[in-house]
ZADO-1210 file (C-alpha; in nm, 4 decimals, padded with zeros to 6 digits):
<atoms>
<atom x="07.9939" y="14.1353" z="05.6984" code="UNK" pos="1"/>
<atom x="07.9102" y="14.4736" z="05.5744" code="UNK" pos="2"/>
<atom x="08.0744" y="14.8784" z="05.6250" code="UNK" pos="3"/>
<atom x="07.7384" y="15.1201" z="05.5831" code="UNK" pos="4"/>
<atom x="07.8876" y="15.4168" z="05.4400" code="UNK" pos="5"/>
<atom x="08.2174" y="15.2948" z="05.3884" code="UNK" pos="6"/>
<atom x="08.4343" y="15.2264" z="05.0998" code="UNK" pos="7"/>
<atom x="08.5671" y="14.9175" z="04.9473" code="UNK" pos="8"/>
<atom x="08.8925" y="14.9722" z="05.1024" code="UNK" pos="9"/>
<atom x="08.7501" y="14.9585" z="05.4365" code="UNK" pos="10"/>
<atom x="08.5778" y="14.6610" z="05.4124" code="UNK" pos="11"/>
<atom x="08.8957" y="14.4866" z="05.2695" code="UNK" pos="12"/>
<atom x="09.0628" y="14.5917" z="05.5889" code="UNK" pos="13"/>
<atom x="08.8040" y="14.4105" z="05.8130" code="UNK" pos="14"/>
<atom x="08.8002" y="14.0963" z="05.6027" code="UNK" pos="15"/>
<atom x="09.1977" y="14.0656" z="05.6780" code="UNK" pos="16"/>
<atom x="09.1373" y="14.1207" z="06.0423" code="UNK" pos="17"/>
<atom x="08.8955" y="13.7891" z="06.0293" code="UNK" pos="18"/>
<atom x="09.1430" y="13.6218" z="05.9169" code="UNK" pos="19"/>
<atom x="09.3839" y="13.7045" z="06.1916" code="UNK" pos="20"/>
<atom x="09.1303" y="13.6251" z="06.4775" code="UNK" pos="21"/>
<atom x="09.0117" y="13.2053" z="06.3163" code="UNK" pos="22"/>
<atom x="08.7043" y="13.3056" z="06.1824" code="UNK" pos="23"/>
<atom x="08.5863" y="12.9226" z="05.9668" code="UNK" pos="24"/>
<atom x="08.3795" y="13.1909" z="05.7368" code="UNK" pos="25"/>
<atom x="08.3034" y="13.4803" z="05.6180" code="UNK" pos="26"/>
<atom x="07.9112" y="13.6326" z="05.4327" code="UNK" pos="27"/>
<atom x="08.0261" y="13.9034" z="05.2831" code="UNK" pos="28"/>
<atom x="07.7754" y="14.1822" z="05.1556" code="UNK" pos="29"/>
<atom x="08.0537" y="14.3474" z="04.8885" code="UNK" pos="30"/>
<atom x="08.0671" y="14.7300" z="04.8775" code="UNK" pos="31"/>
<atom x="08.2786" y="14.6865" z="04.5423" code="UNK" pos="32"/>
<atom x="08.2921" y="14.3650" z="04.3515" code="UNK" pos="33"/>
<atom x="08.5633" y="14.4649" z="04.2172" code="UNK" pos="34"/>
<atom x="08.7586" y="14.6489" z="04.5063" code="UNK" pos="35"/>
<atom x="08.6862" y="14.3964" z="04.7473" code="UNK" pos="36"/>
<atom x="08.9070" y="14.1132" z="04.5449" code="UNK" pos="37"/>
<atom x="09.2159" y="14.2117" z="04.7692" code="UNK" pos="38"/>
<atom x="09.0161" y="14.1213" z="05.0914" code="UNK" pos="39"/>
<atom x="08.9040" y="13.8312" z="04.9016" code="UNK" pos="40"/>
<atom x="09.2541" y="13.7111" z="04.8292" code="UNK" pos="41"/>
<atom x="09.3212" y="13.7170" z="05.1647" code="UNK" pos="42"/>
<atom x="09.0303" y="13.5408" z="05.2684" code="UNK" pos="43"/>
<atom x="09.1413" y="13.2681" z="05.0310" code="UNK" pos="44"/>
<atom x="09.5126" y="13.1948" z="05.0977" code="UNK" pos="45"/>
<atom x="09.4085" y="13.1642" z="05.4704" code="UNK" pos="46"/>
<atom x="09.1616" y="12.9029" z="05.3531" code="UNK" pos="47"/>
<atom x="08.8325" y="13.0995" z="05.4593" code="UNK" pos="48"/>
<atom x="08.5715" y="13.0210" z="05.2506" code="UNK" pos="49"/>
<atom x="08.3425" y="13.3365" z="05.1454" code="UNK" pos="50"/>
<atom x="07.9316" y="13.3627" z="05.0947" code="UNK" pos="51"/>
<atom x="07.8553" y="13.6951" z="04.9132" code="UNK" pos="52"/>
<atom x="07.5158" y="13.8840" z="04.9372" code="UNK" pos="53"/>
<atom x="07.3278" y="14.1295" z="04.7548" code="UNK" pos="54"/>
<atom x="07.6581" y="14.1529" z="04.4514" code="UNK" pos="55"/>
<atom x="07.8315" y="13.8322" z="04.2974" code="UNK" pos="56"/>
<atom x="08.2233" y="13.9405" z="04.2575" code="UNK" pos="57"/>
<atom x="08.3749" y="13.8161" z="03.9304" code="UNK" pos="58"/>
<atom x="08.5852" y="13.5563" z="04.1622" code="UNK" pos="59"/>
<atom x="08.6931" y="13.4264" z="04.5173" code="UNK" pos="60"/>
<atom x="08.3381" y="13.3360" z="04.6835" code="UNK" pos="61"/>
<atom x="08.2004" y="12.9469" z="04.7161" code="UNK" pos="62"/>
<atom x="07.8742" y="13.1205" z="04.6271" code="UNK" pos="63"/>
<atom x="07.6710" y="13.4007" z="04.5632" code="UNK" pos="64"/>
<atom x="07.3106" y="13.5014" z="04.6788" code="UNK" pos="65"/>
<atom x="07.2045" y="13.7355" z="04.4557" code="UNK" pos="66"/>
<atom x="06.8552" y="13.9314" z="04.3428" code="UNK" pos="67"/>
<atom x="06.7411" y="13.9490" z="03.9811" code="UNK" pos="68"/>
<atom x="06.7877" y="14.3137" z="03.9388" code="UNK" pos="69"/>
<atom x="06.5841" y="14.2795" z="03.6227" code="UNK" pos="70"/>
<atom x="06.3335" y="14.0699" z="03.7232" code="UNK" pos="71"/>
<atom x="06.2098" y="14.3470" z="04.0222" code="UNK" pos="72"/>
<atom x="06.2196" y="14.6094" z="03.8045" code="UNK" pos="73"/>
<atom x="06.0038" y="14.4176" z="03.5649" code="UNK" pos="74"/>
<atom x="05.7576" y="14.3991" z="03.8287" code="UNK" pos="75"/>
<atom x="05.7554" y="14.7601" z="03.9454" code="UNK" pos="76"/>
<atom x="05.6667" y="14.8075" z="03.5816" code="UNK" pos="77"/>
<atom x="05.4124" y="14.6269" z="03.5261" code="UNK" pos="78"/>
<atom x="05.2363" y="14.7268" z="03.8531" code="UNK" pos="79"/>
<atom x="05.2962" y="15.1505" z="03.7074" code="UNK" pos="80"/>
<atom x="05.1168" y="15.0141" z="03.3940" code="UNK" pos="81"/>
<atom x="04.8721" y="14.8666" z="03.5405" code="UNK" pos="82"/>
<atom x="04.7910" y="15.1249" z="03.7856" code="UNK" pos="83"/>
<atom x="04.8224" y="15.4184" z="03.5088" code="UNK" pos="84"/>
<atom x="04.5723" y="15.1777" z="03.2962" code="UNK" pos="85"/>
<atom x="04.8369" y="15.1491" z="03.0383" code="UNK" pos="86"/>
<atom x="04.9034" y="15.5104" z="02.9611" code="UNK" pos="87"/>
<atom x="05.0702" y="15.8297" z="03.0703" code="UNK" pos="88"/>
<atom x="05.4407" y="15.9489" z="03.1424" code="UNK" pos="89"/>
<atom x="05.6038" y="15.7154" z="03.3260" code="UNK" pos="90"/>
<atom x="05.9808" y="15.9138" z="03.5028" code="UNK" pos="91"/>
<atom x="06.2920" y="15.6098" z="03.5317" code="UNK" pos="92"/>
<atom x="06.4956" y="15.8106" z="03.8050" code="UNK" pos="93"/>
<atom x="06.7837" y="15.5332" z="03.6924" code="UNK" pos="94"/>
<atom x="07.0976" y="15.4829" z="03.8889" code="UNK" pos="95"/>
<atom x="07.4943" y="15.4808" z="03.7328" code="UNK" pos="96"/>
<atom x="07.4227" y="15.2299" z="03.3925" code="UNK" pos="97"/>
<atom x="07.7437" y="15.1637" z="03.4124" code="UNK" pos="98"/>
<atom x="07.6806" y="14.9660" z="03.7242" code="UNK" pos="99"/>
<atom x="07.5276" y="14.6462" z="03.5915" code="UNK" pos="100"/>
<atom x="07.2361" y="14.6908" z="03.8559" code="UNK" pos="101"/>
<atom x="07.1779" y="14.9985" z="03.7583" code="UNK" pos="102"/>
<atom x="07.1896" y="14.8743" z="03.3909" code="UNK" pos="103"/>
<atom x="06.9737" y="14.5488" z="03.4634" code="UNK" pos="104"/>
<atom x="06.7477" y="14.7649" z="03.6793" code="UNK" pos="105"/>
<atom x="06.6812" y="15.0027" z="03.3616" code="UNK" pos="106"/>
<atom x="06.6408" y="14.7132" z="03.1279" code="UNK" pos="107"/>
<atom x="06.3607" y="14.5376" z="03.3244" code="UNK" pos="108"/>
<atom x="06.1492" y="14.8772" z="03.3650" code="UNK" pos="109"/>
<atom x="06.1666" y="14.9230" z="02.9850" code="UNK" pos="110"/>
<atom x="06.0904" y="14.5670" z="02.9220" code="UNK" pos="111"/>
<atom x="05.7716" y="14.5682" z="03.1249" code="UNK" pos="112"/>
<atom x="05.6765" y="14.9345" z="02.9791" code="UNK" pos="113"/>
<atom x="05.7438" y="14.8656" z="02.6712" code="UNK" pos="114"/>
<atom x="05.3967" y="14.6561" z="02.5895" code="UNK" pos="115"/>
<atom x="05.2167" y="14.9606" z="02.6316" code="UNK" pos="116"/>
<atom x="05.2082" y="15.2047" z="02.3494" code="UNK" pos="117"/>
<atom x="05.0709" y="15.5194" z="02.5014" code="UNK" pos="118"/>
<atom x="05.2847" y="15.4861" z="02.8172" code="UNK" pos="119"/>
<atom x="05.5910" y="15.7093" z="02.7133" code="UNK" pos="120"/>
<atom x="05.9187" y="15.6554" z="02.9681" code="UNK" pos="121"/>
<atom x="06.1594" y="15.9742" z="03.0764" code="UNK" pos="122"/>
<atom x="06.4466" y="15.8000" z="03.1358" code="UNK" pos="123"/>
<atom x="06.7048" y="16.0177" z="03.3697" code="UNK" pos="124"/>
<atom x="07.0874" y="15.8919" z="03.4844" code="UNK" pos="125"/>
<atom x="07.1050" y="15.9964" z="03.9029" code="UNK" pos="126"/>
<atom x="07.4256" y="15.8348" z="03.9512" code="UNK" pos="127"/>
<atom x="07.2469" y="15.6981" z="04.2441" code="UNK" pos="128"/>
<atom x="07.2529" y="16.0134" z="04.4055" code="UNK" pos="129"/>
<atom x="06.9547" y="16.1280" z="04.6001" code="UNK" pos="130"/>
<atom x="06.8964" y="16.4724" z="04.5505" code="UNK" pos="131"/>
<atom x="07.0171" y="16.4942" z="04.2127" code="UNK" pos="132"/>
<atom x="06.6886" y="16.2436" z="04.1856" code="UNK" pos="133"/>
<atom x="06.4885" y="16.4838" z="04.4159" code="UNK" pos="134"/>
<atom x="06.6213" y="16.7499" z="04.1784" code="UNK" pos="135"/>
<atom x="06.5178" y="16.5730" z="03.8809" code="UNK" pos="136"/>
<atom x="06.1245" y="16.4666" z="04.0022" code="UNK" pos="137"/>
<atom x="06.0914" y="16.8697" z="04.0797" code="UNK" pos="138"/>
<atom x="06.2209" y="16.9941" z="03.7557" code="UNK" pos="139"/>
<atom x="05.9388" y="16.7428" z="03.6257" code="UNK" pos="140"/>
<atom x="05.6360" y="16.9507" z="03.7317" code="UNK" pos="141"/>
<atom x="05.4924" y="17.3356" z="03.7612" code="UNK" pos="142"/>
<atom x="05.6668" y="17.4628" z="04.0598" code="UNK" pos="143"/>
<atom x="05.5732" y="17.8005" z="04.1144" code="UNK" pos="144"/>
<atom x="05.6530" y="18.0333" z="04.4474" code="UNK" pos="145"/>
<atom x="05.3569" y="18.0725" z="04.7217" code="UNK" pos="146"/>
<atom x="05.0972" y="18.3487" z="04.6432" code="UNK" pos="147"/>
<atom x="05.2700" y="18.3536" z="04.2520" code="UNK" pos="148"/>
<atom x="05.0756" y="18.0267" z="04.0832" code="UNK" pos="149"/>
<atom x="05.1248" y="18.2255" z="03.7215" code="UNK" pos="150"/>
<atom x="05.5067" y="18.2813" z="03.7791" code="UNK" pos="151"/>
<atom x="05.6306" y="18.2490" z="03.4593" code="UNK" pos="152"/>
<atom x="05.8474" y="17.8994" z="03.4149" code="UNK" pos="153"/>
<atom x="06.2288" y="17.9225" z="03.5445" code="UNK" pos="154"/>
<atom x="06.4876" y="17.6765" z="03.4422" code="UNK" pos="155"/>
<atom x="06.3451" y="17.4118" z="03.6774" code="UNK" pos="156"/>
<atom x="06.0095" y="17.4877" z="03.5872" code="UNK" pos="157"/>
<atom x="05.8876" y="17.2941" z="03.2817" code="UNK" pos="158"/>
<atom x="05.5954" y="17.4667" z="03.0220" code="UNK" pos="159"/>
<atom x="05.2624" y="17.4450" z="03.2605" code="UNK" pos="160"/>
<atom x="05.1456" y="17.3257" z="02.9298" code="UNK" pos="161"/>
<atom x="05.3722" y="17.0687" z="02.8810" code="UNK" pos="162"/>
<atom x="05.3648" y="16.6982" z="02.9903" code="UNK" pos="163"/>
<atom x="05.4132" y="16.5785" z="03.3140" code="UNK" pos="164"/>
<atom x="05.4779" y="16.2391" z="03.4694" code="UNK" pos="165"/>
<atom x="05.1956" y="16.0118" z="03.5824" code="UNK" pos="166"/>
<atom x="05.4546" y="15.8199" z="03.7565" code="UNK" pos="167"/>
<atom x="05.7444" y="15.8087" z="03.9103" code="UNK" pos="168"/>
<atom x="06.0104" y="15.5031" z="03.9437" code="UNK" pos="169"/>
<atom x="06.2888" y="15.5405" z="04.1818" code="UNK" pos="170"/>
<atom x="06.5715" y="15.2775" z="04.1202" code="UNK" pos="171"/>
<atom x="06.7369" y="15.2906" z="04.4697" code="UNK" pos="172"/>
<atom x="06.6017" y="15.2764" z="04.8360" code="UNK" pos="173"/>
<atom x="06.7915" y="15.6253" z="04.9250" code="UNK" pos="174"/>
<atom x="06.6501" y="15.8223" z="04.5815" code="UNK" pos="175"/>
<atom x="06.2686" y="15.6484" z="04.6768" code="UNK" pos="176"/>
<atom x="06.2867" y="15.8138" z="05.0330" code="UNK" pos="177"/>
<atom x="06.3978" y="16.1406" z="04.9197" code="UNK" pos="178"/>
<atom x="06.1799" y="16.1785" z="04.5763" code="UNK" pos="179"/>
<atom x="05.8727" y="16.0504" z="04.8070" code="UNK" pos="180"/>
<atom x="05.9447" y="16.3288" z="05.0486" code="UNK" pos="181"/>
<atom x="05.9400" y="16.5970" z="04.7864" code="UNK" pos="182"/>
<atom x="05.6460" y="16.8385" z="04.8115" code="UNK" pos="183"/>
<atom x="05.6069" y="16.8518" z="04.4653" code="UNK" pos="184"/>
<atom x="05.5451" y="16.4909" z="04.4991" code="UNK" pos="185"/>
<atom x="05.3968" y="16.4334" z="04.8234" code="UNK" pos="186"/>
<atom x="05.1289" y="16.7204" z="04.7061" code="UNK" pos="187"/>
<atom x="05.0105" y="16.5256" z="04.4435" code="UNK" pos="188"/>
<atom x="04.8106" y="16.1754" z="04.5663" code="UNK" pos="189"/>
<atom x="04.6945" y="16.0823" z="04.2047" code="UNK" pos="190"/>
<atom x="05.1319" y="16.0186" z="04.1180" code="UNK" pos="191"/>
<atom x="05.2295" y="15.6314" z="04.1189" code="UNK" pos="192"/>
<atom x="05.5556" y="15.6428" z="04.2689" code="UNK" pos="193"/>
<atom x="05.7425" y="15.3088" z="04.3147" code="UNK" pos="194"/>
<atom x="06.0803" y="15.2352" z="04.4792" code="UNK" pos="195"/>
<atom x="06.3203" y="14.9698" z="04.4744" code="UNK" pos="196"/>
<atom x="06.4639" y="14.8229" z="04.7460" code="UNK" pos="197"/>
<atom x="06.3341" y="14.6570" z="05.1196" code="UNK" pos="198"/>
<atom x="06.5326" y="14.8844" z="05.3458" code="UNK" pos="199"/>
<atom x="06.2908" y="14.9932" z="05.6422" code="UNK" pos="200"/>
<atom x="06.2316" y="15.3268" z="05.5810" code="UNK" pos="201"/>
<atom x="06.1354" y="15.2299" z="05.2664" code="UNK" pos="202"/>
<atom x="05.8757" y="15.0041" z="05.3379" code="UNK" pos="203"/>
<atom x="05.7669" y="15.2823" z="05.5928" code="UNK" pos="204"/>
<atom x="05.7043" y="15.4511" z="05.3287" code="UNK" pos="205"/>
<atom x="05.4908" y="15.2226" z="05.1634" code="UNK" pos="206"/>
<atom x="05.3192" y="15.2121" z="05.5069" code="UNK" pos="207"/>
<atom x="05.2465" y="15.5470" z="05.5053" code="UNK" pos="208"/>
<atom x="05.1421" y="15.6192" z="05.2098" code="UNK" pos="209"/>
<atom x="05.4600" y="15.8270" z="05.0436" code="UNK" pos="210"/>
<atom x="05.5319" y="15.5212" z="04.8060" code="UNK" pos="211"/>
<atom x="05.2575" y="15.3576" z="04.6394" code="UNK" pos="212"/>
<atom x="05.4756" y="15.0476" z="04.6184" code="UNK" pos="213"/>
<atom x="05.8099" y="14.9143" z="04.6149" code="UNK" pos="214"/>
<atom x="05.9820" y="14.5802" z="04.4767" code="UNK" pos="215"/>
<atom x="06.1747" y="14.4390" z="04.7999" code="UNK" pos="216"/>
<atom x="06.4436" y="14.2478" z="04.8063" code="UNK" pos="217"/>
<atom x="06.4136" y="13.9949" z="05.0915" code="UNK" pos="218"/>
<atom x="06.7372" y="14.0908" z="05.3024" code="UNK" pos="219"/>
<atom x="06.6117" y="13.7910" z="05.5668" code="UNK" pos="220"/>
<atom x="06.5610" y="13.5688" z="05.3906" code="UNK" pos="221"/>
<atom x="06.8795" y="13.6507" z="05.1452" code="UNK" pos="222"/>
<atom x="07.0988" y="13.6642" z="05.4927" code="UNK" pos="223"/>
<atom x="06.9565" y="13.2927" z="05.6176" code="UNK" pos="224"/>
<atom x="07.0502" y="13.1391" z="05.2712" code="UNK" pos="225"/>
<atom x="07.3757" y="13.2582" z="05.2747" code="UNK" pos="226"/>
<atom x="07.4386" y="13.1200" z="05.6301" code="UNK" pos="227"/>
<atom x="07.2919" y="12.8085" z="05.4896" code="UNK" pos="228"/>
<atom x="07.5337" y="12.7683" z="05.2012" code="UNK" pos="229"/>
<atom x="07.8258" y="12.8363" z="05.4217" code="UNK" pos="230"/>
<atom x="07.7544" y="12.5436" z="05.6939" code="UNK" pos="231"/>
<atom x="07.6853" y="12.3275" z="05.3775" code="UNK" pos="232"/>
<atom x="07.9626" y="12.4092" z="05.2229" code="UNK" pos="233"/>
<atom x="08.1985" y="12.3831" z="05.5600" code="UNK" pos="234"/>
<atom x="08.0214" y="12.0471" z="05.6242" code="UNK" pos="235"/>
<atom x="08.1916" y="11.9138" z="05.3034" code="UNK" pos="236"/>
<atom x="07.8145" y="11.9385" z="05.1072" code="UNK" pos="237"/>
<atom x="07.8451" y="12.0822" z="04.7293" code="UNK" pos="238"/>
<atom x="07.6831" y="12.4087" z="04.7233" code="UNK" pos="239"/>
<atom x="07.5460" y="12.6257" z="04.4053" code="UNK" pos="240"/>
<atom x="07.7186" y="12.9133" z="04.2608" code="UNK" pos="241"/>
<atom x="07.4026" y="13.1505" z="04.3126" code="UNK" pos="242"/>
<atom x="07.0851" y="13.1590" z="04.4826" code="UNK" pos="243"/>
<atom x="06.8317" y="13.4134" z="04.3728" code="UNK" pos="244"/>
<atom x="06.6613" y="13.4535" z="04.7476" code="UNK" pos="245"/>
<atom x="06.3496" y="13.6245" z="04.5257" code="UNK" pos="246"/>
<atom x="06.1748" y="13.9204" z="04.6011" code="UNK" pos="247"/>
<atom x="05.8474" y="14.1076" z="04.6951" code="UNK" pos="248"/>
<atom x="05.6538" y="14.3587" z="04.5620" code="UNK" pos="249"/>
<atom x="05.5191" y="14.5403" z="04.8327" code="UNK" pos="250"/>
<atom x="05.1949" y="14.7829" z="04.8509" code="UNK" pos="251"/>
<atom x="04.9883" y="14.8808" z="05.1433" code="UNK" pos="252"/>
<atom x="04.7712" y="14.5267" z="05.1205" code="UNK" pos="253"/>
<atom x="05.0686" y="14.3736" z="05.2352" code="UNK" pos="254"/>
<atom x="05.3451" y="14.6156" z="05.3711" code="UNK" pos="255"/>
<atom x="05.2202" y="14.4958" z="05.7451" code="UNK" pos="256"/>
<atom x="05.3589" y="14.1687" z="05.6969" code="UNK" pos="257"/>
<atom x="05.6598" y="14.3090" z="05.5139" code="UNK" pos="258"/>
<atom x="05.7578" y="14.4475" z="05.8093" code="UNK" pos="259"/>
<atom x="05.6807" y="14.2106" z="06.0521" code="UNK" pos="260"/>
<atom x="05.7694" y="13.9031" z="05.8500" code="UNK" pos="261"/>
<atom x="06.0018" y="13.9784" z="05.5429" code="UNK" pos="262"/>
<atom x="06.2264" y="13.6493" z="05.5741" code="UNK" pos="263"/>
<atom x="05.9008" y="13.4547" z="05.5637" code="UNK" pos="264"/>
<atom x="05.7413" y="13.6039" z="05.2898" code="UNK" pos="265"/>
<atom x="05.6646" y="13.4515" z="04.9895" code="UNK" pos="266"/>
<atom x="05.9276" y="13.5228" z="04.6803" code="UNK" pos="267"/>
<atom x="05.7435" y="13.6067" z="04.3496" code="UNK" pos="268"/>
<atom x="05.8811" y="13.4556" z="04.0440" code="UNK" pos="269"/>
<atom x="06.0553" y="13.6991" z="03.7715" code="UNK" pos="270"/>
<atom x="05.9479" y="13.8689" z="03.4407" code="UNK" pos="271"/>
<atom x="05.8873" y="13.5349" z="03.2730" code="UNK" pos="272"/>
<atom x="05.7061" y="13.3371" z="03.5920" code="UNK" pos="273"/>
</atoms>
């Protein structure tokens, strides 16, 4: 059960409706952890046992399955360091670090960057916001007007002297699209630029050659466990707090079956597997 685009408030709503109609239970992909308790409480004094996905609220589910946030970005590290052969800029387009994904998703880039001391990390807050991402990645580079290549720098035009990324790391599906659609981006074949996230037109992406790579969360796979805990659980079988469903990092070798396949891929093991 999940609202696209809506808020936590919304999604509380429809979780009451199930339990007007006899729903036995509920998988529950939370827009909020937090603002989704009230639907939660519901959920629970009607006796309706809830599966999250994708975000483990603090209380009121049987169980949780849940990505290491920390773990991918560990890997989409260490793939940028390997491909920049352990030097260069590297930019963390980071989400809200307030948000512990956003946090955890910062903390596992610098973790895996970290071991390399001539790759240097410009960290940036995004809020998770797409084109303040896109807006960031330009301001990172020469951007001069057509027919003007020695226009003199403008506030989101850095020194042509200066330093510029050698690769870019976008912490969200949404701010991977948009940076990788960027012409100051797309124009430039010898940037790394890695997303995060499995969503389709992500992997697309990866497909066509806009992302180098992306670590994938396996929303499949993650959907059939769930299900699987739930019918456990309802059969009277004990069932773990959380499942990490694992993940995939995905280039073009293996974007194909990405798409074709993703519940049956393989799950890699985190940052210290």
């Amino acid at each position: 059960m999940s609202l696209p685009n809506a808020a936590a408030p919304d999604q509380v709503a429809q979780i009451k409706a199930a339990t007007l109609v006899g729903v036995e239970g509920i998988v529950l992909g939370p827009i909020d952890p937090i603002g989704v308790i009230p639907g939660l409480d519901a959920a629970a004094a009607a006796g309706i046992p809830v599966v999250a996905i994708g975000a483990e609220p603090a209380d009121g589910v049987v169980s949780a399955v849940v990505g290491d946030d920390e773990a991918l970005a560990y890997a989409a590290g260490a793939y940028i360091a390997a491909s920049l052969d352990g030097q260069g800029i590297v930019l963390d387009l980071q989400g809200d670090l307030a948000n512990p994904a956003g946090e955890a998703r910062a903390r596992g880039l610098r973790a895996a960057l970290a071991r390399f001391a001539e790759i240097d990390v410009d960290a940036r807050a995004t809020a998770w916001d797409p084109d303040v991402a896109k807006t960031v990645a330009e301001s990172a580079f020469v951007i001069a007007p057509p027919g003007h290549e020695t226009a003199p720098p403008t506030p989101l035009t850095p020194d042509p002297d200066g330093p510029q990324p050698s690769a870019i790391f976008a912490a969200s599906d949404a701010m991977a699209i948009a940076v990788a659609a960027a012409p100051v981006v797309a124009e430039r074949p010898e940037l790394v630029v890695v997303g995060f996230g499995g969503e389709p037109d992500t992997l697309a992406a990866v497909a066509n050659g806009a992302l180098d790579a992306t670590v994938a969360e396996l929303p499949g796979r993650t959907g059939a466990i769930a299900v699987d805990l739930l019918v456990r659980h309802l059969n009277g079988e004990p069932v773990p707090p959380r499942v990490d469903p694992g993940f995939l990092l995905v280039t073009d070798a293996n974007v194909g079956a990405a798409l074709a396949a993703l519940p049956a891929a393989t799950p890699m093991a985190g940052p210290d597997g």
